[in-house]
MARPAKOL-418084 format. One record per residue (C-alpha): z, y, x; residue number from 0. Coordinates in steps of 0.5 Angstrom, whole numbers, always signed. Example, Ala and Ser with C-alpha at 12.3 -4.5 7.8 and 13.67 -1.06 7.14 Angstrom:
BEGIN
- pz, py, px, num
- +16, -9, +25, 0 $
- +14, -2, +27, 1 $
***
This chain:
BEGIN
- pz, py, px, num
- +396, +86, +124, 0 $
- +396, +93, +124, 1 $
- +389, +97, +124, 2 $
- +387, +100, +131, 3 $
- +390, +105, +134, 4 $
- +384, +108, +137, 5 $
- +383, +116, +141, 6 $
- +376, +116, +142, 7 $
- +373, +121, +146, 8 $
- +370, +127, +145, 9 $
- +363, +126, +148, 10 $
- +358, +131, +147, 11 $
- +350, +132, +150, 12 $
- +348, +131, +156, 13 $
- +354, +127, +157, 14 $
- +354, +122, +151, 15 $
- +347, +120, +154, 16 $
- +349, +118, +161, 17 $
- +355, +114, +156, 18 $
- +349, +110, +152, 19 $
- +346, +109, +159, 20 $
- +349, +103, +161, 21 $
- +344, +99, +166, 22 $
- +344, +105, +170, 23 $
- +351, +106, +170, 24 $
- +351, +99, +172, 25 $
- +347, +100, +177, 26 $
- +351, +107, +181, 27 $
- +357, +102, +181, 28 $
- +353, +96, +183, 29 $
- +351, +99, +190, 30 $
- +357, +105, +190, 31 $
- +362, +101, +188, 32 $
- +369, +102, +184, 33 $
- +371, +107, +182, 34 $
- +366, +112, +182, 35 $
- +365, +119, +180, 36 $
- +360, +121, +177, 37 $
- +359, +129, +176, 38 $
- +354, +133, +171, 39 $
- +353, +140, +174, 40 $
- +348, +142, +170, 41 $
- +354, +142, +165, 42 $
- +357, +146, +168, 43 $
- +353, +152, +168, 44 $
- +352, +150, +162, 45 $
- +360, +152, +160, 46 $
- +360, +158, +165, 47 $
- +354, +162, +159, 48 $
- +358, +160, +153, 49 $
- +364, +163, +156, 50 $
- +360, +170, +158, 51 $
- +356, +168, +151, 52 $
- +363, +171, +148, 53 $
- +364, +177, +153, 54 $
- +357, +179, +150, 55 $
- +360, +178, +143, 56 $
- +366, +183, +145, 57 $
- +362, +187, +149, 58 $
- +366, +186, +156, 59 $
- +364, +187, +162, 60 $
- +368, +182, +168, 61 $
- +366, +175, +171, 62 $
- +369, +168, +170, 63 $
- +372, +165, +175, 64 $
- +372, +157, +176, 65 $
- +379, +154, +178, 66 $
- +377, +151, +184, 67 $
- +383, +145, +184, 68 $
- +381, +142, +178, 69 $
- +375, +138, +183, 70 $
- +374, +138, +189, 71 $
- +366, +137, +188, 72 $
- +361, +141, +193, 73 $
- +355, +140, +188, 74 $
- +360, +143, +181, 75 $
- +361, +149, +186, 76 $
- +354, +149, +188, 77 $
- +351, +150, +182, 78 $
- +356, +155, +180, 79 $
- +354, +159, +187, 80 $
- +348, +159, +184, 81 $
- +349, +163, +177, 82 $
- +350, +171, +177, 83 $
- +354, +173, +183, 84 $
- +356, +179, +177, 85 $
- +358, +173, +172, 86 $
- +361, +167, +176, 87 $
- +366, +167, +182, 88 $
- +371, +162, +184, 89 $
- +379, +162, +184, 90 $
- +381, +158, +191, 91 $
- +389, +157, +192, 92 $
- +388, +155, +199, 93 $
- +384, +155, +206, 94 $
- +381, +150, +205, 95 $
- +378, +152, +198, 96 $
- +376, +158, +201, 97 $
- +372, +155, +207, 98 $
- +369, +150, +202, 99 $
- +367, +155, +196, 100 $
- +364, +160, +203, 101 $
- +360, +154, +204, 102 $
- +358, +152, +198, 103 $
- +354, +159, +198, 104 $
- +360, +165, +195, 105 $
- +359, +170, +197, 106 $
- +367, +174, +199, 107 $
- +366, +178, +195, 108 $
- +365, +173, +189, 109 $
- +372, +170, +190, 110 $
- +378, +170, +189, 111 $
- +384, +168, +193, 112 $
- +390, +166, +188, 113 $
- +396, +162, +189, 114 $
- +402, +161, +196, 115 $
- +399, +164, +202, 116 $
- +399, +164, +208, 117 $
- +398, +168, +214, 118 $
- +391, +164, +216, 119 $
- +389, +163, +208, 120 $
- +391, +172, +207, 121 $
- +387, +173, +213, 122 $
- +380, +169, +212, 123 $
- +380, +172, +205, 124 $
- +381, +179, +207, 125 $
- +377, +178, +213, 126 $
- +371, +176, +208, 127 $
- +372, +181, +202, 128 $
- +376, +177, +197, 129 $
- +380, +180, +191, 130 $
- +387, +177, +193, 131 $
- +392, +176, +187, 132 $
- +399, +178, +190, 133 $
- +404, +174, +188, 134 $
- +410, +179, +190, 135 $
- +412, +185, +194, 136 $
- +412, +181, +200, 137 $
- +406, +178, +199, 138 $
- +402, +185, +199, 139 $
- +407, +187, +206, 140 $
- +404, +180, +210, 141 $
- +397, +182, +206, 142 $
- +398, +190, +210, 143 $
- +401, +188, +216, 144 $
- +395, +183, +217, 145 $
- +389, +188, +216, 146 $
- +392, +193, +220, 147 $
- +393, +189, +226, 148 $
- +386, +186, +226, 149 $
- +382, +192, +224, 150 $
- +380, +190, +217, 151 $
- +377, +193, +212, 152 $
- +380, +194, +205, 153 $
- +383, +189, +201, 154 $
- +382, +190, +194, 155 $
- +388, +186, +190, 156 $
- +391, +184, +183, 157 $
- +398, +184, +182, 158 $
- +400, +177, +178, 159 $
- +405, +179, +172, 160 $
- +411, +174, +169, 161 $
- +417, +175, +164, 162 $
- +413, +179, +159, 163 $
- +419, +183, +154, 164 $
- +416, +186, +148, 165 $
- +420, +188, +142, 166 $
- +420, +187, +134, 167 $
- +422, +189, +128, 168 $
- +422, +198, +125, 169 $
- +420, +202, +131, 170 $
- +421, +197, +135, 171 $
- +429, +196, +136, 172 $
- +428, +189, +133, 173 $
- +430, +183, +138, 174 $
- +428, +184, +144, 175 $
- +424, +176, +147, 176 $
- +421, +175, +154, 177 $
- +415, +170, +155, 178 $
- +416, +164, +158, 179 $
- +419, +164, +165, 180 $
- +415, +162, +171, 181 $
- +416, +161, +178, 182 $
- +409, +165, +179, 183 $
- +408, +173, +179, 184 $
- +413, +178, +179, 185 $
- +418, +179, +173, 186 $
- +415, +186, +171, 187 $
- +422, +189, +170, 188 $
- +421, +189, +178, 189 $
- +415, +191, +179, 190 $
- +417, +198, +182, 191 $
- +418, +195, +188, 192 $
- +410, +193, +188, 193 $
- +408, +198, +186, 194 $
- +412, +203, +191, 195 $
- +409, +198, +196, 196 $
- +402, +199, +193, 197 $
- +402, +207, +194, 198 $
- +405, +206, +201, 199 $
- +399, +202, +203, 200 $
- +394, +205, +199, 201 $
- +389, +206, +205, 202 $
- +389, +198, +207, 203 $
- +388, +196, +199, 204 $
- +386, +197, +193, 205 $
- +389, +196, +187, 206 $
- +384, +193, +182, 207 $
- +389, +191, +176, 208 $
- +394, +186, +174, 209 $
- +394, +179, +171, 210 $
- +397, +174, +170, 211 $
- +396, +166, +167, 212 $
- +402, +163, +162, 213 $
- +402, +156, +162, 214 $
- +401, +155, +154, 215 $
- +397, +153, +149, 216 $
- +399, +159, +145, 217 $
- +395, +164, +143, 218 $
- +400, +169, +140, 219 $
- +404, +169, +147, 220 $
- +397, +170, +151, 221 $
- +395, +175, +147, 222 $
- +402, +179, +147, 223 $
- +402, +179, +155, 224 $
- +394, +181, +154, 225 $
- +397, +187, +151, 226 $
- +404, +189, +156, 227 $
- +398, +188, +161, 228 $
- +395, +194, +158, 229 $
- +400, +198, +157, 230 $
- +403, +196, +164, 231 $
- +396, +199, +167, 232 $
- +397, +205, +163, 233 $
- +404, +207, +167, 234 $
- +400, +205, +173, 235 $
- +395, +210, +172, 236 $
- +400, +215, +170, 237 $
- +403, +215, +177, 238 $
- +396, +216, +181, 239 $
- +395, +209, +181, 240 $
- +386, +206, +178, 241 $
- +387, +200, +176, 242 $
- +381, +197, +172, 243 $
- +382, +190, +172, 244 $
- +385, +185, +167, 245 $
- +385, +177, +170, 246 $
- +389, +174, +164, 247 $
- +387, +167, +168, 248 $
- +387, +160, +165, 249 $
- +389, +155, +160, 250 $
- +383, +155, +154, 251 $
- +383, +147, +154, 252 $
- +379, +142, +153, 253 $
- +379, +137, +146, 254 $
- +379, +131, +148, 255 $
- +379, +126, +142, 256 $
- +374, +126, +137, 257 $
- +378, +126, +131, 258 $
- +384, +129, +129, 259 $
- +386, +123, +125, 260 $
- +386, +118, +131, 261 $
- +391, +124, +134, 262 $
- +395, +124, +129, 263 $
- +396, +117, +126, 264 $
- +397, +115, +135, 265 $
- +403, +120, +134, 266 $
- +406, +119, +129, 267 $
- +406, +111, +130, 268 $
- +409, +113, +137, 269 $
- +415, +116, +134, 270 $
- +416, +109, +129, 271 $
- +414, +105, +135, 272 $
- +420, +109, +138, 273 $
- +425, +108, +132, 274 $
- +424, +101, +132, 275 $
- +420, +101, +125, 276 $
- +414, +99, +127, 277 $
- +412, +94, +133, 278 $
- +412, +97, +140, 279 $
- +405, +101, +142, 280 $
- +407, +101, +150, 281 $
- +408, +98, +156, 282 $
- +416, +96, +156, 283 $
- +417, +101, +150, 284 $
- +415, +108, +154, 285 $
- +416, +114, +149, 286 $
- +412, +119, +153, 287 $
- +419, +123, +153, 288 $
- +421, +121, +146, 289 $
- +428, +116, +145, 290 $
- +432, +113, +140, 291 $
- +439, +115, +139, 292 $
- +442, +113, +134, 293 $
- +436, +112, +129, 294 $
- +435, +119, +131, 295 $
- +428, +121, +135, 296 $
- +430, +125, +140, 297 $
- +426, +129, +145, 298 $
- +420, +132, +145, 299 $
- +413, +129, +147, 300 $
- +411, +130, +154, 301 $
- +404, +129, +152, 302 $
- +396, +134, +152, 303 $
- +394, +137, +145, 304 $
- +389, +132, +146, 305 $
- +385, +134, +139, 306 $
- +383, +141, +140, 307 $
- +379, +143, +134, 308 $
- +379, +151, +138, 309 $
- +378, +151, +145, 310 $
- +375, +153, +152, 311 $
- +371, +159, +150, 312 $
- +372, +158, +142, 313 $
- +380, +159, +145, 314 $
- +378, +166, +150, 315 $
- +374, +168, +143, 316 $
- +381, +167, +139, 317 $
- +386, +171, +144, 318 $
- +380, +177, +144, 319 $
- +380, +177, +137, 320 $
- +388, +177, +135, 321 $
- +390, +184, +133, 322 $
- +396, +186, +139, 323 $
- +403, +186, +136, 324 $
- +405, +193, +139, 325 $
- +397, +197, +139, 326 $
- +395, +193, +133, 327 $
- +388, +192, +134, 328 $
- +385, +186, +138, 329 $
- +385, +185, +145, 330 $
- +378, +187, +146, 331 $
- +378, +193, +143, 332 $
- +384, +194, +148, 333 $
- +380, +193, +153, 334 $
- +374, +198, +152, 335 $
- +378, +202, +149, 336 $
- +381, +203, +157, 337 $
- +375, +201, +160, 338 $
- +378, +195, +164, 339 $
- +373, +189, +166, 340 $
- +376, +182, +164, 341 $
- +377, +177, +169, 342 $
- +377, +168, +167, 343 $
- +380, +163, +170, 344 $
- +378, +157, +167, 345 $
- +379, +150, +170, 346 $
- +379, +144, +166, 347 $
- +375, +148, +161, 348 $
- +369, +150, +165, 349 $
- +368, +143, +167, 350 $
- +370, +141, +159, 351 $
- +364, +135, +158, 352 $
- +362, +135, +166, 353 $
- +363, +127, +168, 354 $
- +366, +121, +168, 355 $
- +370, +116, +172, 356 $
- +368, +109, +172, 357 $
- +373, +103, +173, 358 $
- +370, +95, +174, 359 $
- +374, +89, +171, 360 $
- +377, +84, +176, 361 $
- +381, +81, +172, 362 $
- +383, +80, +165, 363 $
- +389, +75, +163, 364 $
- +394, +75, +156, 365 $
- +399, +79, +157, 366 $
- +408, +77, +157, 367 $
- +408, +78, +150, 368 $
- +409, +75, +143, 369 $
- +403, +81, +141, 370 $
- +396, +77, +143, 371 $
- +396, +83, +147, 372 $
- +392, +82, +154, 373 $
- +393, +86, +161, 374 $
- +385, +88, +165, 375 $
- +386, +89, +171, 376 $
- +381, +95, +174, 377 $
- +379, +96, +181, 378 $
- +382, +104, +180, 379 $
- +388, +106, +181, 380 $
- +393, +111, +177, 381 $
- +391, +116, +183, 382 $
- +383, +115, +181, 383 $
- +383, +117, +174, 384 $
- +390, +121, +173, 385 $
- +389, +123, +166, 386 $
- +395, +120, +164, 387 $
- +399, +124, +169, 388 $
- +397, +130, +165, 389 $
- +399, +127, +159, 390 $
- +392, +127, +157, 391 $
- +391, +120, +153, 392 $
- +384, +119, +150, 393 $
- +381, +111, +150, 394 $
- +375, +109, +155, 395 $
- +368, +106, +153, 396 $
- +367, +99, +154, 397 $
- +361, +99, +159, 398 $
- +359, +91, +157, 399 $
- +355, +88, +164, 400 $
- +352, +84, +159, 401 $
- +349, +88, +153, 402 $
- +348, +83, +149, 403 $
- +355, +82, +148, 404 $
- +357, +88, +146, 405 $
- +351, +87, +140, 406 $
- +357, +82, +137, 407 $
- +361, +83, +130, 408 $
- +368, +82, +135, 409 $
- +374, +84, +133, 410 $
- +378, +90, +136, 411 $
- +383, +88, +142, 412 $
- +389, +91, +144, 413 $
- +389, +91, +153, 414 $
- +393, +95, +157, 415 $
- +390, +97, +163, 416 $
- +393, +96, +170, 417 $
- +391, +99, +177, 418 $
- +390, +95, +184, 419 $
- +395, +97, +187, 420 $
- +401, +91, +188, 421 $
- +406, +96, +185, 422 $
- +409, +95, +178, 423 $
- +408, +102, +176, 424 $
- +401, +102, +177, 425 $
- +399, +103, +170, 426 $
- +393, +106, +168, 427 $
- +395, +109, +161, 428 $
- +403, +105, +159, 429 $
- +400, +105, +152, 430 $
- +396, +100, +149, 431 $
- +388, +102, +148, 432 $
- +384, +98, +143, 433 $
- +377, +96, +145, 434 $
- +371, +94, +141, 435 $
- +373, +86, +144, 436 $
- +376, +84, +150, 437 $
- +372, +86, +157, 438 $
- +371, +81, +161, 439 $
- +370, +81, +169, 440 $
- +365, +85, +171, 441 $
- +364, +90, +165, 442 $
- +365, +97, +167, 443 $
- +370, +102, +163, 444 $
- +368, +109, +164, 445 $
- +373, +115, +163, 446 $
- +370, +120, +159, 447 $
- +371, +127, +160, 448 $
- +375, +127, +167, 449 $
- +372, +132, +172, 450 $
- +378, +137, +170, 451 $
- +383, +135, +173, 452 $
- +384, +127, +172, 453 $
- +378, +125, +177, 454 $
- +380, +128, +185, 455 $
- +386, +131, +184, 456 $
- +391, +126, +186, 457 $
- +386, +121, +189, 458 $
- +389, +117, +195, 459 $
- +389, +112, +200, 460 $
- +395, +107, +199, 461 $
- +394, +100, +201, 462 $
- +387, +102, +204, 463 $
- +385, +101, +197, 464 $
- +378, +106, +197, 465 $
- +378, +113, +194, 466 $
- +373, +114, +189, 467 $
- +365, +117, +191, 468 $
- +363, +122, +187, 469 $
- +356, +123, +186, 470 $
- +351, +127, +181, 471 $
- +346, +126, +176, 472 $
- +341, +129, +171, 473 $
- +336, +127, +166, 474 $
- +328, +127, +168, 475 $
- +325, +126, +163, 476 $
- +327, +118, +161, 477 $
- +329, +117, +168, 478 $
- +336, +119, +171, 479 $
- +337, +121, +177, 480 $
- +342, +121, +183, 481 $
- +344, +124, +189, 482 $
- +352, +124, +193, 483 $
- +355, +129, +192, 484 $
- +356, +133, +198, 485 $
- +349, +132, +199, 486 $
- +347, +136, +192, 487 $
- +344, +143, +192, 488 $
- +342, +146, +185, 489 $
- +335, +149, +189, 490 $
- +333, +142, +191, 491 $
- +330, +136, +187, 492 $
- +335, +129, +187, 493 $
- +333, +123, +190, 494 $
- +335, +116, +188, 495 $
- +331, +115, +181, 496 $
- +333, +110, +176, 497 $
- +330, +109, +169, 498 $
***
């Protein structure tokens, strides 16, 4: 038999221990029920000072915006609420967003409005005082009707940026390349539109800089479109124009496995598992975007970096520190050379370590093949943990109902895991996941590391099957505590002690 496939999971302090504490996880699903969420929002602010640790290390001055979307969670936003109005805001891409970070203690003037809008989502964030990232010219001219029919005061903005061009080789006459498309942002070759229509509305809004957000892992690209920022700012204020702001969004990443063996070894398996050379390591021959031609791979992974030996604030540290291609010094000395602040919008990273999901076992039987593999069906489904739709590959811990079983010499066993959902896609991972022995009804599996993304963001109510409860937690002491989630304040002492 082939050695173990394993991807284990990254698991850092204080989540490590909530891990380890099987009793008491035991106990949150035996009264909670499954699935179940479980938050840290202590870990939170936790990774909002590592990312300002790196501001102070550059010396600049800005604020850290958390993506709201990636949770849905009161007491992650509570917690955030209660750091340093002039360090932590929240970015909100919706109405209700807006509503829920208001009330979840932000003040306006600590949010931002990004994203579609409409007439109700542009009002609200005006009304309040919030930075509004416009999307287009239009955007900016729904923005300026709306203040000036309703007696509004003035709206400060940013101007969302795509399809950066910049230019290589001897006095810059090499070839001339553009950055990634987006359906986002206006194309900067059309930005005198905009900027036409700023000046025009110069008594409604205030136009506080650009921004934008690539949605790529590469370093280089960010920090090149860092730079045309710059520069782009520097034709504005040629023109009359202040903008002293630069919002360079999200995209920091989170390392989701532990070792970069495990990642490499998986990956390289898949492309032989695809090629026929070595047996099949998912469900029914799933390539995750990789397919035989011919005895050729073709295709390309349509998967997460999951090992990530540099990210979140270690990733925003690398883009300030590369030297820009054109100006030649690294982009934070760009920006105090220009006096501009930095703006941050982490998502999945500011809430890296945060929590897990937990899944009880129903059922476990062989499964239809010749491989001795076996099918767990969880009380889950693929809407409750959805990491995998990400391309987020990493393995669950097995949470033993009985400790003692877990203390045995059993040897690993391949299982795919499957969702309660009559469907027969319902598939939790379409890989095979190798645990330290087979599970048995009852146990629980915890899903490390899924509050960014995975645990809320695509949670549904087919089949009535219930949606996950989310509750927070934090260590006293020896004794965890707990409370729901909509009832957590940062101000106030949890209740539902275990331990």
């Amino acid at each position: 038999m082939d050695a173990p496939l394993y991807l284990r999971p990254r698991v850092e302090p204080p989540l490590a221990a909530l891990l380890a504490d099987g009793p008491f996880l035991h106990s949150l699903a035996d009264g909670l029920g499954s699935p179940l969420n479980v938050l840290l929002p202590e870990a939170v602010a936790t990774n909002a000072a590592r990312f300002r640790a790196v501001y102070r290390r550059h010396r600049l001055t800005g604020r850290v915006y958390f993506a709201h979307k990636a949770n849905r969670s009161s007491a992650l936003l509570r917690r955030l609420a209660a750091e340093d109005p002039a360090a932590v805001g929240v970015d909100v891409a919706s109405t209700e967003e807006l509503r829920h970070a208001l009330g979840c203690g932000f003040t306006g003037d600590r949010i931002m409005a990004t994203g579609p809008k409409d007439a109700a989502f542009l009002w609200l964030a005006a009304r309040v005082g919030a930075t509004v990232n416009l999307d287009s010219p239009g955007e900016l001219e729904r923005l300026s009707a709306l203040v000036r029919a309703h007696g509004l005061g003035r709206v400060a903005v940013l101007v969302r940026l795509s399809g950066f061009e910049y230019t290589t080789g001897n006095g810059g006459a090499g070839t001339r390349l553009l950055s990634r498309r987006s359906r986002f942002g206006t194309p900067v070759r059309d930005m005198e539109e905009l900027l036409s229509a700023l000046e025009h509305n110069a008594d409604i809004v205030e136009f506080a800089g650009a921004a934008y957000h690539l949605d790529t892992t590469g370093v280089d690209e960010k920090a090149r479109a860092l730079e045309q920022c710059v520069l782009f700012m520097d034709e504005c204020r040629a023109r009359g124009l202040a903008p002293h702001t630069l919002d360079i969004g999200g995209g920091f990443g989170v390392g989701y496995v532990a070792e970069a063996e495990d990642w490499e070894r998986w990956t390289t398996a898949l492309t032989e598992a695809v090629l026929g050379v070595r047996p099949p390591m998912t469900w029914r021959g799933h390539g995750y975007g990789l397919r035989n031609e011919g005895g050729t791979v073709r295709g390309a992974t349509a998967l997460y970096p999951a090992y990530r030996p540099t990210a979140g604030p270690g990733y925003l540290d690398e883009i300030l520190s590369l030297p820009a291609p054109v100006l030649g010094r690294p982009a934070a000395t760009l920006l105090l050379e220009h006096l501009h602040d930095l703006y941050i919008e982490p998502g999945r990273s500011l809430v890296d370590q945060c929590g897990l999901s937990l899944a009880r076992v129903l059922d476990v039987r062989p499964a239809d093949t010749d491989a001795g593999h076996h099918l767990v069906h969880l009380a889950m489904n693929a809407g409750d943990m959805s990491l995998e739709e990400h391309g987020v590959l990493v393995d669950p811990v097995l949470v033993p109902r009985d400790e003692t079983a877990a203390t045995g010499d059993g040897e690993a066993v391949g299982v795919y895991l499957t969702g309660n959902l009559c469907l027969e896609g319902d598939l939790i991972t379409r890989r095979l996941v190798f645990l330290p022995r087979l599970p048995q009804a009852g146990d629980l599996l915890a899903f490390a590391n899924t509050a960014g993304y995975a645990m809320d963001f695509r949670a549904h109510h087919a089949q009535r099957q219930p949606v996950a409860r989310t509750v927070a937690v934090e260590r006293r002491g020896d004794t965890w505590r707990w409370c729901p989630d909509e009832d957590y304040w940062p101000i106030t002492p949890m209740g539902g002690a275990v331990g």
